[in-house]
C-alpha positions in Angstrom: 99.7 148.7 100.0 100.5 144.9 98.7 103.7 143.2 99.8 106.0 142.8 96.7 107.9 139.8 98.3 104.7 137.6 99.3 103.3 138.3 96.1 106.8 136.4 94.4 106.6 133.8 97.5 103.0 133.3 96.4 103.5 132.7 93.1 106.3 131.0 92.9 105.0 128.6 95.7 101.5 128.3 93.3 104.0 126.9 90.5 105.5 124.4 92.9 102.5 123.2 93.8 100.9 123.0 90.4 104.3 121.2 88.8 103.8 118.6 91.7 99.9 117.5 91.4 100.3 117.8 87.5 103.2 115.0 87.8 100.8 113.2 90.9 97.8 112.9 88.0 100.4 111.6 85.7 101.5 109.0 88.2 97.8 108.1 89.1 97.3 107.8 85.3 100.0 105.4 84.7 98.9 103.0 87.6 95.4 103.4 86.5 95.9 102.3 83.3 98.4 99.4 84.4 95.9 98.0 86.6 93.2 98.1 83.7 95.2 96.2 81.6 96.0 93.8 83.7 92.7 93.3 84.6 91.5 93.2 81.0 94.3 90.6 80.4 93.3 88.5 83.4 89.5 88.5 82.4 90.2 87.1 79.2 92.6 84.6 79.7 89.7 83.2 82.7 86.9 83.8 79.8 89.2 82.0 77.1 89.8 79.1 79.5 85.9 79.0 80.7 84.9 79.0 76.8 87.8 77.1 75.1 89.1 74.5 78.1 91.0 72.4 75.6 93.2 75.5 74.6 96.6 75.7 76.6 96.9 78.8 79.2 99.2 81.4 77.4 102.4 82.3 79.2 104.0 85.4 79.7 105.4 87.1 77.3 109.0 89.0 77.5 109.0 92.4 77.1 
C-alpha cells in the first residue's frame, strides 16, 4: 500500500526543486550572455585599435 502523504511531500518537493534550477539556468543564461558581450565588445574595440590606430578609443556609453 503507497503512503498518501509522501506521495504529496514528493511531489510537491519535485516542484520546488524544478522552479529553483529552472530560475538557476536562467541566471547562468543571463551571466553567460553578459560575459559574451562583453567579450565581443572588448575584442573589437582591441581589433579596431590594432587595424585603425589613428581612430580614437570609444568611450562608454550611458545606459
Amino acid at each position: 500500500m503507497k503512503n498518501p502523504w509522501m506521495s504529496m511531500w514528493m511531489s510537491a518537493a519535485a516542484q520546488v526543486s524544478a522552479a529553483a534550477r529552472g530560475q538557476a539556468a536562467a541566471a547562468f543564461k543571463q551571466q553567460q550572455n553578459e560575459m559574451m558581450n562583453a567579450w565581443r565588445d572588448a575584442t573589437m574595440e582591441f581589433w579596431m585599435q590594432v587595424w585603425f590606430p589613428w581612430r580614437p578609443a570609444s568611450r562608454k556609453r550611458r545606459k
